[in-house]
C-alpha positions in Angstrom: -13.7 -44.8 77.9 -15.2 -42.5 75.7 -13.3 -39.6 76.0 -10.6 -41.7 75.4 -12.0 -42.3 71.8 -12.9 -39.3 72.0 -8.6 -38.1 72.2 -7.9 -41.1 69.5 -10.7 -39.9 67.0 -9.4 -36.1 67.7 -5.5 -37.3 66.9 -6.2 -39.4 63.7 -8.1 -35.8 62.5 -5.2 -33.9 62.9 -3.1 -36.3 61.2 -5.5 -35.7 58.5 -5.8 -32.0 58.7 -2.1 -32.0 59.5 -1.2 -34.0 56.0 -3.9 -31.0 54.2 -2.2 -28.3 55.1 1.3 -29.3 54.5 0.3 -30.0 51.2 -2.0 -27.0 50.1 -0.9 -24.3 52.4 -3.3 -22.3 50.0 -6.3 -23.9 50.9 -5.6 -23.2 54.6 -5.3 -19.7 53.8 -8.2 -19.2 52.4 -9.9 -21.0 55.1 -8.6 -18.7 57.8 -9.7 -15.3 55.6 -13.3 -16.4 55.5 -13.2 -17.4 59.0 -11.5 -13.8 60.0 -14.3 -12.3 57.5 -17.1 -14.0 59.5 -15.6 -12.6 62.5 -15.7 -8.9 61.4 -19.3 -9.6 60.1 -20.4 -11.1 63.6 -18.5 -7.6 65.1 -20.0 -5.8 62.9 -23.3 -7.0 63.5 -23.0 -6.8 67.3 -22.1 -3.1 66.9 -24.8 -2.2 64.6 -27.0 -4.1 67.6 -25.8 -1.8 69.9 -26.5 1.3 67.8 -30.5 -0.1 67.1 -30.5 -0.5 71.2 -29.3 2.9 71.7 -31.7 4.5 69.4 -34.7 2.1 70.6 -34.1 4.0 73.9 -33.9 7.2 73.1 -37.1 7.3 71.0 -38.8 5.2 73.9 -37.9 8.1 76.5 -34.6 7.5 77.6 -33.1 10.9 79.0 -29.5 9.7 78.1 -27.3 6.6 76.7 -23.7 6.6 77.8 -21.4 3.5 76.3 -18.3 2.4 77.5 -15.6 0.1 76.4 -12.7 -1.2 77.6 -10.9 -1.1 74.4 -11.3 0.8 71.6 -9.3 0.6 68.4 -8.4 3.4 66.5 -9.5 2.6 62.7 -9.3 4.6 59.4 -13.0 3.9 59.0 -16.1 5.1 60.9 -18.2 3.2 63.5 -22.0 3.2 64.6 -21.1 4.1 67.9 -18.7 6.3 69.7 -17.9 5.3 73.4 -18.1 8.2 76.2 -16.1 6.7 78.1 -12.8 4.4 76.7 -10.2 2.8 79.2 -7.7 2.1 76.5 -7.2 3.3 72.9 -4.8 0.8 70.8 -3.9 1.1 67.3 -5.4 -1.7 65.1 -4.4 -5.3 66.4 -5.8 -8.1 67.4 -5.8 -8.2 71.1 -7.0 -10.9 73.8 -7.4 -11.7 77.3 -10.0 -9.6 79.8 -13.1 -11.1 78.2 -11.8 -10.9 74.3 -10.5 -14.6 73.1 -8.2 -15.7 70.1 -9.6 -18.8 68.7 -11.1 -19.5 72.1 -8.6 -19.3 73.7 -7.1 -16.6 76.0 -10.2 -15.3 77.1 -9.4 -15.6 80.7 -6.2 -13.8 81.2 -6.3 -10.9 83.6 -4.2 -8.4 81.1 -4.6 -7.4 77.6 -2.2 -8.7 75.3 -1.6 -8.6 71.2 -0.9 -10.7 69.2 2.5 -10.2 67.2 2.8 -8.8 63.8 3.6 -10.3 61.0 
């Protein structure tokens, strides 16, 4: 019964939401730019974690840190860390599936796939 509710509460929302964004496109622009700007800040973040880590332990004794990624993308801009060891180098998309989501969703596919330009 209450996920029933649940479905009627979630449809009259997107009716809403739906009526929003056919009237201010704009608006639901902008949404998605600071929500794709959080998501660079929460990558950049991790990353920068990862460096800290890797430098924690080395100065605590560590004879060697080796990273390795299963994607790395090739950007005009330099990162904390370089991976010894890469299974795939892709030019700047945004990709999914293997572990990496879009939205939420996607995370679960056993390839790598992008999503198309444009």
């Amino acid at each position: 019964m209450f996920r029933r509710i649940a479905n009627l509460f979630r449809g009259f929302l997107n009716l809403f939401i739906g009526g929003i964004e056919r009237q201010n496109p704009e608006a639901l622009l902008a949404v998605e730019k600071e929500n794709v700007r959080k998501q660079i800040a929460n990558y950049n973040q991790g990353l920068a974690a990862h460096a800290g880590l890797c430098e924690r332990l080395m100065s605590q004794g560590a004879r060697a840190f080796h990273c390795a990624v299963l994607v790395e993308k090739t950007l005009p801009r330099p990162k904390p860390i370089t991976p010894d060891f890469v299974g795939l180098r892709i030019a700047d998309r945004f990709v999914f599936g293997c572990g990496m989501d879009a939205k939420g969703y996607w995370r679960n596919l056993p390839e790598i796939r992008a999503m198309k330009e444009g």
